[in-house]
N, C-alpha and C positions, 0 to 999 in steps of 0.2 A: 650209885653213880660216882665215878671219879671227882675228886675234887680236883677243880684246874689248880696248876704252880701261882701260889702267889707273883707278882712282879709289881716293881716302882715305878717301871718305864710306861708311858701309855704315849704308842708311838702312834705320831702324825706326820708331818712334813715329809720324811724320808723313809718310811716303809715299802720293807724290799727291795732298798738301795745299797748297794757295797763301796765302801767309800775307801783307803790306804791313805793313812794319814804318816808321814817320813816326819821322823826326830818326836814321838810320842811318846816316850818314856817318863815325861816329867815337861815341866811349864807349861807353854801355850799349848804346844804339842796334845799335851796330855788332854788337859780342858779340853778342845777340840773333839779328842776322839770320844771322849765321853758324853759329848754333848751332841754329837752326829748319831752316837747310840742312843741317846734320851730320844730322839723323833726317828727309832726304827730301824737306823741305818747298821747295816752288818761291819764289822770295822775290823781292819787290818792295824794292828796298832806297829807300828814299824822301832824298833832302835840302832843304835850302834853299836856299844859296848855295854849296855845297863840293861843288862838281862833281867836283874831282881826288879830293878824298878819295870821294864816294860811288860814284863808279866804280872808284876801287878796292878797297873791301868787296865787290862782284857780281862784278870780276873776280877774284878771289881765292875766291868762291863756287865761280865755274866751272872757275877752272883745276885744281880739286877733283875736278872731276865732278858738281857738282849744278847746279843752274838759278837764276839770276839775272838781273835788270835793275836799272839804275839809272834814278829821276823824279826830276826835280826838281818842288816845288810847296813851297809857302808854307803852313804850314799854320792861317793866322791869316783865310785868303781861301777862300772858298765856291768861285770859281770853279777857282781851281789845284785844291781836293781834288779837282774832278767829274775835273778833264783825269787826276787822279792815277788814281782809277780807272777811267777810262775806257782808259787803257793798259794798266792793269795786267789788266781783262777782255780787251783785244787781244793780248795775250801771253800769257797762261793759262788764258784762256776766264772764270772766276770767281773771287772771293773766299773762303777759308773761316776766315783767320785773319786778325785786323788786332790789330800791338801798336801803340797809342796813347803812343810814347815823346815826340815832337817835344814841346821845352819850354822856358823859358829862365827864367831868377831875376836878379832883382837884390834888392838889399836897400838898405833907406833907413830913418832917424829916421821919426815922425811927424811933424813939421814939415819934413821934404824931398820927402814924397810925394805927385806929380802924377797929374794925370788922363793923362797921357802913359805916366807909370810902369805907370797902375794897367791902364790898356787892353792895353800891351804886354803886358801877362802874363796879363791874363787872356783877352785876343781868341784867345792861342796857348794857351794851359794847358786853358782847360775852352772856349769853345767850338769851336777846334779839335778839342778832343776831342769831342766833342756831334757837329760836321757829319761828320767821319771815319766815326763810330758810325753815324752816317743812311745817307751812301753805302754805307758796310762792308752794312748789315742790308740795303738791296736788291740788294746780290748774292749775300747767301747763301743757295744752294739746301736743302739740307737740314740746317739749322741752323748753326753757326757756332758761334764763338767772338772775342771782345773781350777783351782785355787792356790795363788803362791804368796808366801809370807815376804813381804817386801818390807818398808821400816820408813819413819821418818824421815830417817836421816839419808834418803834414798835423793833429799832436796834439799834438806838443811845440812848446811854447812856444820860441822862440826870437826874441831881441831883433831890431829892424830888420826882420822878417822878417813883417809884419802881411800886405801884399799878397800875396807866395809864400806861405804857408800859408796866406793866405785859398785860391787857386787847388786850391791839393795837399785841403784838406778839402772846395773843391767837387767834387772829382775824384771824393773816396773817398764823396759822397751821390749822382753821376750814376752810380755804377758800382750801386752797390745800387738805384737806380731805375729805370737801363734794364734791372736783373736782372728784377726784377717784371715789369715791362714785356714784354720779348720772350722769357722763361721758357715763355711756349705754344708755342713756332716753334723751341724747340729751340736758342737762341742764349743762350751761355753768357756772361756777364760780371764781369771777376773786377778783382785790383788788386793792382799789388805797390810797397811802402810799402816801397825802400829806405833804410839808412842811408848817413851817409859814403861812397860810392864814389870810390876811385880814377880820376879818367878825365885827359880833355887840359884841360880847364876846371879844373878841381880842380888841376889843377900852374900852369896861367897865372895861376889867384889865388894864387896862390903859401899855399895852404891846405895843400898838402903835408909843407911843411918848418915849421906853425906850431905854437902855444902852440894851438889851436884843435884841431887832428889827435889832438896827445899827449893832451887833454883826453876826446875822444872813445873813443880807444884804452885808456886807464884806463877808463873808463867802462862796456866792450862787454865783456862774458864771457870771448869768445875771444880778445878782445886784441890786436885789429887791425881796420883798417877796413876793406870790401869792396871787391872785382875786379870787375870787369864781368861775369864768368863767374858771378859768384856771384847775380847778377840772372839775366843769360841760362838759369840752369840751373834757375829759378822758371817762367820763362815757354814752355819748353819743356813743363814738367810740366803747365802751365794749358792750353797749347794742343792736348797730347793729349788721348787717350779715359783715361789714370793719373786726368784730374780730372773724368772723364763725371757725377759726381754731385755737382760745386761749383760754385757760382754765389753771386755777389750779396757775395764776399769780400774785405776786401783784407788779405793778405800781407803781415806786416812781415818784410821780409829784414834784417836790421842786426846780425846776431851779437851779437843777444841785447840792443842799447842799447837805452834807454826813457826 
């Protein structure tokens, strides 16, 4: 008799689910898809320009035991998201979870803030998140699920931070709209509004080691800033049947900050 392939994953939640998770190459993104793969889910790990890294989020999926690919697509351009899903139906047949992570911030005065700034972030923040959502909702067959990365800072005021929290609060009114929206068809749409996370961004602003971090850390309940894991273990909960009767939310994960 054959012996079956060892594997680490002992999938539950999302067995026989296909989930496309946008900006996985690395931080929450990555946690995410790796953690949709730990309970079964087949995963499209999506990037932009970080091939090495987002090949090896998928390969580190499979050499698990569970199922992976790595797209590249842009997710500021209409035509990369179609090619995005059009692989990801050539590989899995269909859609049934898409997390909306892919994102970027910068922060500026009001008098530094260009139409350059302003497009950059929001062509990739909300309407990448919008055309994602379009493709996503015509391959799901028997309802779905949306999950979009939205931020604190989507309520909290934060200085320099007028453009990014303009994007994070359009984020957290498309999620409650395309709730209403596709709420007939069975397609769930939720939002999770992290704090401070830890990621590889977060150490090259060198925000790890600052007066800004300790500030935040005082600040939060539990007294520390969030792990990627601590996102991924929201978005797991959203993409199973645990949140079959939520929609139209968004999810502050931030240990408690406000």
């Amino acid at each position: 008799m054959k012996k079956a392939k060892a594997t680490n994953y002992n999938p539950q939640k999302l067995l026989g689910k296909v989930a496309v998770v946008t900006g996985a190459s690395k931080g929450i993104g990555a946690a995410i898809a790796k953690a949709l793969a730990a309970e079964g889910a087949a995963v499209v790990v999506n990037y932009s320009s970080s091939k090495v890294e987002g090949e090896k989020v998928a390969k580190e999926i499979t050499a698990k035991g569970g199922k992976a690919i790595a797209v590249q697509a842009n997710l500021s351009k209409k035509a990369d998201i179609d090619e995005l899903f059009d692989k990801s139906k050539k590989a899995f047949g269909r859609v049934d979870v898409l997390v909306n992570n892919a994102g970027i911030y910068e922060f500026a005065p009001l008098d530094k803030i260009t139409e350059e700034n302003f497009h950059k972030q929001f062509n990739l923040n909300v309407l990448g998140t919008l055309l994602a959502s379009q493709a996503a909702a015509k391959q799901f067959q028997n309802g779905g699920t949306i999950i979009n990365l939205s931020s604190v800072v989507s309520t909290l005021a934060v200085p320099e931070g007028a453009v990014y929290s303009g994007t994070k609060g359009a984020v957290d009114a498309i999620t409650r709209s395309l709730a209403a929206e596709l709420g007939s068809r069975k397609i769930r749409v939720n939002a999770i509004r992290p704090g401070m996370v830890e990621t590889e961004g977060l150490h090259s602003a060198g925000i790890t080691e600052s007066d800004m971090r300790k500030q935040v850390e005082a600040g939060t309940p539990l007294g520390r800033i969030g792990q990627p894991r601590d996102i991924a273990s929201a978005a797991v909960f959203l993409a199973s049947n645990e949140s079959s009767w939520i929609t139209g939310e968004t999810f502050l994960v931030s240990g408690g900050y406000r």
